[in-house]
C-alpha positions in Angstrom: -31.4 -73.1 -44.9 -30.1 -75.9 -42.3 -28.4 -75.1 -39.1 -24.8 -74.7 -38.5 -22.1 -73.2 -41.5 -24.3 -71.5 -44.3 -22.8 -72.5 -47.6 -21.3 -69.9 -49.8 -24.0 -70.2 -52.4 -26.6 -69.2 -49.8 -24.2 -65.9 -48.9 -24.4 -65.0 -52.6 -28.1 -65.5 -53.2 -28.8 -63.2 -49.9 -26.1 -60.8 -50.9 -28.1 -60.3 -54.3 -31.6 -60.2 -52.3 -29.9 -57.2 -50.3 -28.9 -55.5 -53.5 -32.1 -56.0 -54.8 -33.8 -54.3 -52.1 -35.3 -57.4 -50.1 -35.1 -58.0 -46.6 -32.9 -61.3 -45.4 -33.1 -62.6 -41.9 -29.1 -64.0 -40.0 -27.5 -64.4 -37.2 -25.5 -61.4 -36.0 -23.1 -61.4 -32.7 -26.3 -61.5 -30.9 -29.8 -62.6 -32.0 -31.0 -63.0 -35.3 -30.7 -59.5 -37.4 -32.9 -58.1 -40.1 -30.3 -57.1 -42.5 -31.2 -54.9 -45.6 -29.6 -52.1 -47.5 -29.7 -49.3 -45.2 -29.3 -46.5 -48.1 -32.4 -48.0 -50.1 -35.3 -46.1 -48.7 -37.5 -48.5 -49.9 -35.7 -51.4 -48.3 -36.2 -49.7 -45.0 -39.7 -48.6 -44.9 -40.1 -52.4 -45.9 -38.3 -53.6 -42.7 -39.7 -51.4 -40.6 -43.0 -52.7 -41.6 -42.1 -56.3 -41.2 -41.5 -55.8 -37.5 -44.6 -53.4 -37.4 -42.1 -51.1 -35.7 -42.7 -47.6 -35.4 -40.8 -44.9 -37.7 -40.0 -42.5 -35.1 -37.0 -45.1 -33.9 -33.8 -44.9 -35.4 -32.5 -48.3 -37.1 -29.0 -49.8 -35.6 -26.7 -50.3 -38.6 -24.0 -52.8 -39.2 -21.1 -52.2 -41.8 -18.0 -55.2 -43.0 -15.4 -52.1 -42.8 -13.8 -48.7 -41.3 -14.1 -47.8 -44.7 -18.0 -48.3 -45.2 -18.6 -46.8 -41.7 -16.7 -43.4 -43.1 -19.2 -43.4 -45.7 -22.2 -43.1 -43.7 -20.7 -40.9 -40.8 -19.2 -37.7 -40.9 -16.7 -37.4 -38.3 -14.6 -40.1 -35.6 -14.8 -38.4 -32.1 -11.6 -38.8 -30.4 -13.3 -41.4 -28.7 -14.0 -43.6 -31.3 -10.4 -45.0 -31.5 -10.0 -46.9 -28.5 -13.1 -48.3 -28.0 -13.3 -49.5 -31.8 -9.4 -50.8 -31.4 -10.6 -52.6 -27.8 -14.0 -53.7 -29.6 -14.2 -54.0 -32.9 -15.4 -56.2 -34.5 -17.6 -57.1 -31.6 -21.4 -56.4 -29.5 -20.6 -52.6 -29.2 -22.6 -50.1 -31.0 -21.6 -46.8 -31.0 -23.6 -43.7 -31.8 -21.7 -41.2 -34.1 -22.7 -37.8 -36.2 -24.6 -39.3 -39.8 -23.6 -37.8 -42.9 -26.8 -36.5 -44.9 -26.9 -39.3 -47.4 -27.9 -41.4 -44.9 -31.9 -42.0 -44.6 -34.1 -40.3 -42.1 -36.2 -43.6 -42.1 -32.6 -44.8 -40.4 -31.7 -41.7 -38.3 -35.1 -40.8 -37.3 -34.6 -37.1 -38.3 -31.6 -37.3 -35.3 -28.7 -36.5 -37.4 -26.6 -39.8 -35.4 -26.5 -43.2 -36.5 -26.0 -46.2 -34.3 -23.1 -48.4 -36.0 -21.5 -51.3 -35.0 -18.9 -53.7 -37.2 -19.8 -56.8 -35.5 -17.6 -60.2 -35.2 -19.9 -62.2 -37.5 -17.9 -63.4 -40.4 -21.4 -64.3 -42.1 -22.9 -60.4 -41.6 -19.6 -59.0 -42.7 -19.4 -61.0 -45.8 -23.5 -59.8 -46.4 -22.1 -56.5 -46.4 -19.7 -57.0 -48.8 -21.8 -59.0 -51.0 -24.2 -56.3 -51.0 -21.7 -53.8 -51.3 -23.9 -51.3 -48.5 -24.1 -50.7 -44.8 -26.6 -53.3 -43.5 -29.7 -52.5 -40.8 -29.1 -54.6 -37.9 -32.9 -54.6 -36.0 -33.4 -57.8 -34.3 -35.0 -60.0 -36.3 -38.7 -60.2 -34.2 -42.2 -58.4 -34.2 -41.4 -54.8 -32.4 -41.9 -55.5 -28.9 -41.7 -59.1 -28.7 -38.4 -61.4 -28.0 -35.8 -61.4 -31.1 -35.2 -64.3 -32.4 -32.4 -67.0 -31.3 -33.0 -69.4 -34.2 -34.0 -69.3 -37.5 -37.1 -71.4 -36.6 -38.2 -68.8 -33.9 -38.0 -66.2 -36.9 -40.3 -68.1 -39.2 -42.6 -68.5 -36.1 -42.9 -64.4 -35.6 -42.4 -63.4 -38.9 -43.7 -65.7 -41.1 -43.3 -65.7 -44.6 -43.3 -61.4 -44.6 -39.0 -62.0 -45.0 -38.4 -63.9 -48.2 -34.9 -65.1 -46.8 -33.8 -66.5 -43.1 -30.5 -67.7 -43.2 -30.5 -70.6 -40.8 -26.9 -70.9 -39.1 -28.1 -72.9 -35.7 -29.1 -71.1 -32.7 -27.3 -67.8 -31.1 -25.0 -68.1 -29.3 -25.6 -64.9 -27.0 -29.4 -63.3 -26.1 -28.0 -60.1 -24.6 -28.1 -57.1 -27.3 -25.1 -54.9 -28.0 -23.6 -52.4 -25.7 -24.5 -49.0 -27.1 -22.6 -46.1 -26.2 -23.5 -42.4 -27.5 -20.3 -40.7 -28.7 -21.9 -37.5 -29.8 -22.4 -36.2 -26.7 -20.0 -34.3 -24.8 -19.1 -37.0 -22.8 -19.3 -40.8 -23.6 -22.2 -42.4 -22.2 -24.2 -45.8 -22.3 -27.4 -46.1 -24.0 -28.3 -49.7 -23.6 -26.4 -51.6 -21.1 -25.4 -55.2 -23.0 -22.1 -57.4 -23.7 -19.7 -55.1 -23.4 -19.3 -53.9 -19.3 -19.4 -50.6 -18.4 -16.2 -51.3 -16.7 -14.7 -52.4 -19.8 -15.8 -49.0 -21.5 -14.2 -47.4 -18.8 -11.2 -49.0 -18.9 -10.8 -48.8 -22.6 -11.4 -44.8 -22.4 -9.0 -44.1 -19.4 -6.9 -41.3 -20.7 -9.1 -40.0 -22.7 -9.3 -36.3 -21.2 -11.8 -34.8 -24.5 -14.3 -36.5 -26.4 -13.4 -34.0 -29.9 -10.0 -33.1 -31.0 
């Protein structure tokens, strides 16, 4: 596709390549994402051979809604609420209790799932489209640079994604704040777009993590 708005007609032909179980390539909030059904088994091992990434890492999913993240985790820490009212949709991930449904080839065998609703009206609509919580792995060879542009995509990943919707080049390079709420305190992961001062901030009062 060409750079800037992606037509609606693209939206809808990646939507059904989703549902189908293919693997599409978009911007997200940050880089480019590899977005695929993240309940297909299939789908995954797919992506996670795309990037030549190894299984033992959990995948980073993305969901359009509160109401898609409740299907895929099992609880909200008391935590959850004011940092997903401060920064949602947005660049922070947060790490919450799976639900068993979801795919070990997502968790890794951890039992937590990394979520984030992100501020991308494009992704959001994907998810919709596709009707499933999306994977959200940069969009890049494991352990090389994710990609800014659709073009930089092509150039790492070839023609092994059938799909890269080209929507110019991203606007940010820094990755999503991720912040582990399972623990029994909150804590950062992966330091990113969202400060820890911000995180702070948005917690203060917060005296317990669980109800």
């Amino acid at each position: 596709m060409s750079g800037g708005r992606v037509p609606q007609e693209a939206v809808w032909r990646a939507s059904a390549a989703i549902r189908h179980g293919q693997v599409v390539a978009a911007p997200t909030d940050t880089l480019y994402g590899l977005l695929a059904n993240a309940s297909d088994r299939r789908a995954v091992r797919n992506l996670f051979r795309i990037k030549g990434r190894p299984e033992s890492k959990p995948i980073l999913l993305l969901v359009d809604s509160l109401a898609r993240l409740d299907r895929i985790v099992c609880c909200r820490p008391r935590a959850f609420g004011p940092l997903a009212e401060r920064f949602w949709p947005g660049p922070l991930t947060l790490v919450l209790p799976a639900r068993a449904e979801v795919p070990d080839a997502v968790t890794a065998g951890t039992g937590t799932v990394a979520v984030r609703l992100p501020r991308s009206a494009l992704v959001r609509a994907l998810g919709r489209g596709a009707n499933c919580p999306l994977t959200g792995t940069s969009a890049n060879r494991s352990g090389r640079a994710g990609g800014r542009s659709a073009d930089e995509v092509v150039a790492q990943l070839g023609n092994r994604v059938p799909l890269v919707l080209d929507a110019g080049r991203a606007r940010h390079a820094q990755p999503s704040t991720i912040v582990d709420l399972v623990s029994d305190e909150p804590r950062i992961l992966r330091a990113g777009r969202v400060g820890a001062d911000e995180i702070e901030r948005a917690l203060r009062g917060v005296t317990k993590l669980w109800g």
